[in-house]
matplotlib code that plots the C-alpha trace (Angstrom):
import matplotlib.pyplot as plt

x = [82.1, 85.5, 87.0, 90.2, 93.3, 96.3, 99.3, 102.8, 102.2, 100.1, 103.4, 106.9, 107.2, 105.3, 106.3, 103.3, 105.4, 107.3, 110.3, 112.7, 111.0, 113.7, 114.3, 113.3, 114.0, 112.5, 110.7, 107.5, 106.9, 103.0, 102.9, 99.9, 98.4, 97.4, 94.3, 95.5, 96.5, 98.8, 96.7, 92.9, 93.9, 94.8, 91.2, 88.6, 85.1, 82.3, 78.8, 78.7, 81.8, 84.4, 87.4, 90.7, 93.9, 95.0, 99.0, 98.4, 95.9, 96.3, 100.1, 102.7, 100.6, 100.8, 104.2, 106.1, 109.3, 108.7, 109.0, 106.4, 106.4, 103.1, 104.4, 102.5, 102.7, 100.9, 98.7, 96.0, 95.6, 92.5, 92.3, 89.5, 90.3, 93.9, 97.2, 98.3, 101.9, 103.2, 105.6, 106.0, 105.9, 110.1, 110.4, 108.0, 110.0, 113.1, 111.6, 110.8, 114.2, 115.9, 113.5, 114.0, 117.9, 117.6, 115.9, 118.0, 120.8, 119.4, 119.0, 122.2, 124.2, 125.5, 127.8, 126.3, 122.7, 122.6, 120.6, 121.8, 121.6, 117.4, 117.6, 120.5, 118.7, 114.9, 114.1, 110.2, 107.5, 104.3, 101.5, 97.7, 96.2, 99.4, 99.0, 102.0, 101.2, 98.7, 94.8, 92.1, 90.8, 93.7, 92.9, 89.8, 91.2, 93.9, 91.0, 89.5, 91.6, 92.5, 88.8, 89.0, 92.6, 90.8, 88.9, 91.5, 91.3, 94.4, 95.6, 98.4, 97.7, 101.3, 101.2, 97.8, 98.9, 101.5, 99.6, 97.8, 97.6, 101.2, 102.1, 106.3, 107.0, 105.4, 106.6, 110.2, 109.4, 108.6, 111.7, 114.1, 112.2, 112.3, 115.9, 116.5, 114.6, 117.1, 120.0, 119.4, 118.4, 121.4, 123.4, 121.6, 119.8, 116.5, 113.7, 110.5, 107.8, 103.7, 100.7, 97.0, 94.8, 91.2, 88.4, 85.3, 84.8, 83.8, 80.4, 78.5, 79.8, 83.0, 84.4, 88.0, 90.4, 93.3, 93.1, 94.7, 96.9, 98.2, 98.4, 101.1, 105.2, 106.0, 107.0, 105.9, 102.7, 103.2, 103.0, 99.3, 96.5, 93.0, 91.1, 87.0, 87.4, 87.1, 90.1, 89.3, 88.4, 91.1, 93.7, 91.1, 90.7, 88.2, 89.8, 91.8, 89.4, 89.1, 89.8, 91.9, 93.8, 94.9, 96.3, 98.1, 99.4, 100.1, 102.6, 104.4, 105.2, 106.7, 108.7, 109.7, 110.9, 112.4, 114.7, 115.2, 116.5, 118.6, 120.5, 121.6, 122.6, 124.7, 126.3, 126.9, 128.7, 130.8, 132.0, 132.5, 134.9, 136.6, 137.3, 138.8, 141.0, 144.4, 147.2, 149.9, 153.3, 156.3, 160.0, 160.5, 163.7, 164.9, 166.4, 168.3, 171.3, 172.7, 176.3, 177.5, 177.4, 174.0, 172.2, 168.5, 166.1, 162.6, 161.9, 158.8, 156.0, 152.5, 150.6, 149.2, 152.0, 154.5, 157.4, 159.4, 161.2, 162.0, 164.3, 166.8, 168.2, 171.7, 171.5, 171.2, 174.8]
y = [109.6, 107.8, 106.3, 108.2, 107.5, 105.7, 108.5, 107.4, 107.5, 104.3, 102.5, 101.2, 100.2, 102.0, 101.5, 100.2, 100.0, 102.9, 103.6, 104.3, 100.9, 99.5, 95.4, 94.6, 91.2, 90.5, 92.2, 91.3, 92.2, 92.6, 92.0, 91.9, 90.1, 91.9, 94.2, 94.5, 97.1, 97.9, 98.5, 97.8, 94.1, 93.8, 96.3, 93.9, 96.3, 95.4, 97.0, 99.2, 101.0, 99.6, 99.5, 96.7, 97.2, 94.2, 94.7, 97.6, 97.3, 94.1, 92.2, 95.0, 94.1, 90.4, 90.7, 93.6, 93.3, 92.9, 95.8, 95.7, 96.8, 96.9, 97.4, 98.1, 98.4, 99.2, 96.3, 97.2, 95.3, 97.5, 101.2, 103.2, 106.5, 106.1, 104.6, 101.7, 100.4, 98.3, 95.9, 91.8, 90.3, 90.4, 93.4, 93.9, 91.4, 93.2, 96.7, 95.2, 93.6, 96.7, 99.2, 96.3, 96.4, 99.9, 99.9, 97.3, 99.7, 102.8, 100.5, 98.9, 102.2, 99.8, 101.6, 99.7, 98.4, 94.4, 92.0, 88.9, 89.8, 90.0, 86.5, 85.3, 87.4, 86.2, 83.1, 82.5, 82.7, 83.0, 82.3, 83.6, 82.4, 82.7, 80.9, 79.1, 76.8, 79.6, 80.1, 79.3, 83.2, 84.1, 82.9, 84.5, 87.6, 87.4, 87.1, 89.6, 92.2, 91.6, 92.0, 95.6, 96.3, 96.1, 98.7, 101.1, 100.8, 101.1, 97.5, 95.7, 92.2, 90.8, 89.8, 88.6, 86.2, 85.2, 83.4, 81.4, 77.6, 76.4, 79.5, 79.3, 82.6, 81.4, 78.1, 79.6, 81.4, 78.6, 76.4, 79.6, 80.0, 76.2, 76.4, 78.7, 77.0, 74.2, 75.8, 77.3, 74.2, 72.5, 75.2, 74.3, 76.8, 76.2, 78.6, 78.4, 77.9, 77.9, 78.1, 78.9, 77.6, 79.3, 76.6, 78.2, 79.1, 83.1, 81.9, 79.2, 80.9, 82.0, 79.0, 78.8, 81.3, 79.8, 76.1, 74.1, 72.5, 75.8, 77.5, 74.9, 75.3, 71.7, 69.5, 71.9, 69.6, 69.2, 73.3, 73.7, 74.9, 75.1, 78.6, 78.6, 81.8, 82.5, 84.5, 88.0, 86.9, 85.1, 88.2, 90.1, 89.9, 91.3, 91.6, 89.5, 87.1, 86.1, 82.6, 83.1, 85.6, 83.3, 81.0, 82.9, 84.6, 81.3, 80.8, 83.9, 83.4, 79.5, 80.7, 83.1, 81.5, 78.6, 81.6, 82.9, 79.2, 79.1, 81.8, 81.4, 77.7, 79.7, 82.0, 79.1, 76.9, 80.0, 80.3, 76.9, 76.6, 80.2, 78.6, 74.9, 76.7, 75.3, 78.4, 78.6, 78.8, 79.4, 80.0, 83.0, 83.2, 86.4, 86.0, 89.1, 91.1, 91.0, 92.5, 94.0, 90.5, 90.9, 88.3, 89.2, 86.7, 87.2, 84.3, 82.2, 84.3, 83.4, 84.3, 83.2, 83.1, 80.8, 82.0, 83.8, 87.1, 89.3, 91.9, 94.0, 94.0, 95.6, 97.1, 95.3, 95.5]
z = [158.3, 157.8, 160.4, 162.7, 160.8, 162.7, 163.5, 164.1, 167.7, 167.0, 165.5, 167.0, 170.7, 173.5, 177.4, 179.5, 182.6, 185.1, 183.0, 186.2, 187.8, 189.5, 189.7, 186.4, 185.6, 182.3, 178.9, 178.0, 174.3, 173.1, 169.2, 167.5, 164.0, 160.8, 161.3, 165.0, 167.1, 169.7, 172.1, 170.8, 170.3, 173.8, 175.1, 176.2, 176.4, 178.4, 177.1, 180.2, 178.6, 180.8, 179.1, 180.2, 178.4, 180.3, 179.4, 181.4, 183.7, 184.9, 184.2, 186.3, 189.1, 188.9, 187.0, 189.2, 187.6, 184.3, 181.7, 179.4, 175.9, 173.2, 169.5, 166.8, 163.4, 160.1, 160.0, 157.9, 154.4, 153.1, 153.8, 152.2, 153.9, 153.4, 151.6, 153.1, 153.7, 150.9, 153.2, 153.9, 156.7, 156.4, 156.6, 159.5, 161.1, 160.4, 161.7, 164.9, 165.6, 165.0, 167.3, 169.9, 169.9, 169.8, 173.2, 174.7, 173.3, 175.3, 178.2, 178.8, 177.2, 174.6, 171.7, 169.2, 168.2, 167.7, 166.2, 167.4, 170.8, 170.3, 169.9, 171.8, 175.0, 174.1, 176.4, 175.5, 172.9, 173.6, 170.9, 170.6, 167.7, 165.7, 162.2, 161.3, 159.0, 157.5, 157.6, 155.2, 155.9, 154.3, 151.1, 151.2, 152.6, 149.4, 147.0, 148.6, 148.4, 144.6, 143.8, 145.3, 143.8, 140.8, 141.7, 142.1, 146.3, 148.3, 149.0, 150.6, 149.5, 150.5, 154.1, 153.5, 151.0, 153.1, 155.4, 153.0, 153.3, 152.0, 150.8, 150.1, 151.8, 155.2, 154.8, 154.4, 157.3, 159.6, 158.1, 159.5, 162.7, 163.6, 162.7, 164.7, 167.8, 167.1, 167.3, 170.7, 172.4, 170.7, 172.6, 176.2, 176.1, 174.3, 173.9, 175.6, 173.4, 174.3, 172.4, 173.1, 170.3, 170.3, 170.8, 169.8, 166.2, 164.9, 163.9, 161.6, 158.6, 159.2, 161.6, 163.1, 162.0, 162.9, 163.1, 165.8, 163.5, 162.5, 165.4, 166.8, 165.6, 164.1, 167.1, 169.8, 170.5, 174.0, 174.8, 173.4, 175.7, 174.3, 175.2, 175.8, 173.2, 169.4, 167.2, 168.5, 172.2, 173.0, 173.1, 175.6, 179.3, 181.0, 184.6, 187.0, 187.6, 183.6, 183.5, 180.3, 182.0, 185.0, 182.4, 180.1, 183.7, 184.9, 181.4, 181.8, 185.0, 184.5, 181.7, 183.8, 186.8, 183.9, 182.5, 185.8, 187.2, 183.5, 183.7, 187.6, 186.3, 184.1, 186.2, 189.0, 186.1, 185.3, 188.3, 189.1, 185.7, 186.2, 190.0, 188.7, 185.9, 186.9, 188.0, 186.2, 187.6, 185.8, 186.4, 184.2, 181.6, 180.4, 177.0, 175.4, 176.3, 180.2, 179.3, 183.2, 184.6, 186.6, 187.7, 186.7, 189.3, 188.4, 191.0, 191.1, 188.7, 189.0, 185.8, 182.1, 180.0, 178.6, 181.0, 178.9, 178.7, 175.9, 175.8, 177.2, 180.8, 180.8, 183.7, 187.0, 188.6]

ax = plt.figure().add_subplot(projection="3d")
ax.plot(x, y, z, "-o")
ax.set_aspect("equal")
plt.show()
């Protein structure tokens, strides 16, 4: 029996929190890897049948004003039931920056849907496993899926090969995103970057997915924490108590309170500059036509200007 086909109720952004919650502070976005889910990825099952969708279940407790969003997306490379999408990992990227200003649109009633304001307005990263320098499986997985290409099944081989080992595309990819993370903390206001690397490995055979190596941004070192967990363990929590829950809570809640602290900063140094702007006073001159002899005293104007007056004034008497 095949296996239930993904709808497009499984794709784009779907609202874990009370959409009316009031006091929200921040947006959490969940994004998952390729073969993930938006919401299986997250689903830790125990054997009883329990089931913890911990982006759920767990974080708007520990995390009451945050809004929380799970996206997902047509990750699958292979289908056998079903045609796949034929898209790269830009124009995933793409897709997801435009549903996202779309919802900050609809929230703050904007006229206009922008880009640039995803970044300028995202303060942290958060990593799981996230290959940027690539993965060895990859390879594999690109081989892989050529072999059964050739045998007429429906295939997407291009984000897979992608994320091979020094592949140009990712490595372009990382160049623009580190770039990017430049820029901002040239500005003052740098973006908050962690990682968690997994530190057990799938199994004999099939080791580490993700390497350590790759699974830190170049010069982002210091923001590394090891998890007792392989690839597909490490991205589910079984309850409160998990001990790779309390850490990743523990992340999301300093980079929270860091942007929190950076944007009062901000708003004090605002104000302090919009108070110490200097007043200008001026002695206003009316230049133009004053033909009955009036005399036209504007007195002492307080204003921004450069004290001047244009026009007419023919009739003061």
């Amino acid at each position: 029996m095949p296996p239930p086909l993904l709808d497009d109720r499984d794709y784009g952004p779907l609202l874990l929190t009370d959409e009316n919650a009031p006091g929200v502070e921040v947006d959490i976005i969940f994004l998952h890897g390729l073969h993930g889910h938006r919401k299986d990825t997250w689903t830790y099952k125990d054997p009883d049948g329990t089931e913890c969708f911990w982006p759920q279940d767990l974080l708007p407790k520990d995390l009451p004003n945050a809004r929380i969003y799970s996206y997902g997306y047509d990750a699958d490379v292979i289908k056998f039931f079903d045609g796949v999408a034929v898209v790269n990992l830009d124009q995933y990227a793409q897709t997801l920056c435009i549903q996202l200003s779309n919802i900050q649109q609809s929230i703050e009633k904007a006229s206009a849907p922008e880009l640039k304001a995803i970044f300028d307005d995202t303060a942290g990263l958060l990593f799981l496993g996230t290959p940027h320098a690539g993965s060895e499986h990859a390879d594999f997985g690109s081989f892989f899926a050529t072999l059964l290409k050739l045998f007429r099944r429906d295939v997407n081989t291009s984000p897979v090969k992608d994320l091979r080992v020094h592949n140009p595309n990712l490595q372009e990819a990382e160049r623009r995103f580190t770039q990017l993370l430049a820029k901002r903390k040239e500005l003052g206001d740098a973006i908050d970057v962690r990682c968690f690397c997994e530190g057990k490995a799938m199994n004999a055979i099939t080791g580490f997915v993700v390497p350590t190596f790759s699974a830190i941004p170049p010069y982002y070192s210091d923001c590394m924490t090891m998890m007792r967990a392989n690839h597909v363990e490490m991205t589910k929590f079984s309850g409160p108590d998990d001990s790779h829950y309390k850490d990743v809570l523990a992340t999301l809640k300093k980079m929270i309170a860091a942007a929190k602290e950076h944007k009062s900063r901000d708003r004090n140094e605002n104000a302090a500059t919009k108070e110490a702007e200097p007043t200008q006073v001026h002695s206003v001159k009316h230049v133009g036509n004053n033909d009955r002899g009036a005399s036209a005293l504007y007195g002492s104007q307080t204003y921004s200007g450069d004290g001047n007056h244009i026009g007419n004034n023919n009739t003061f008497g």
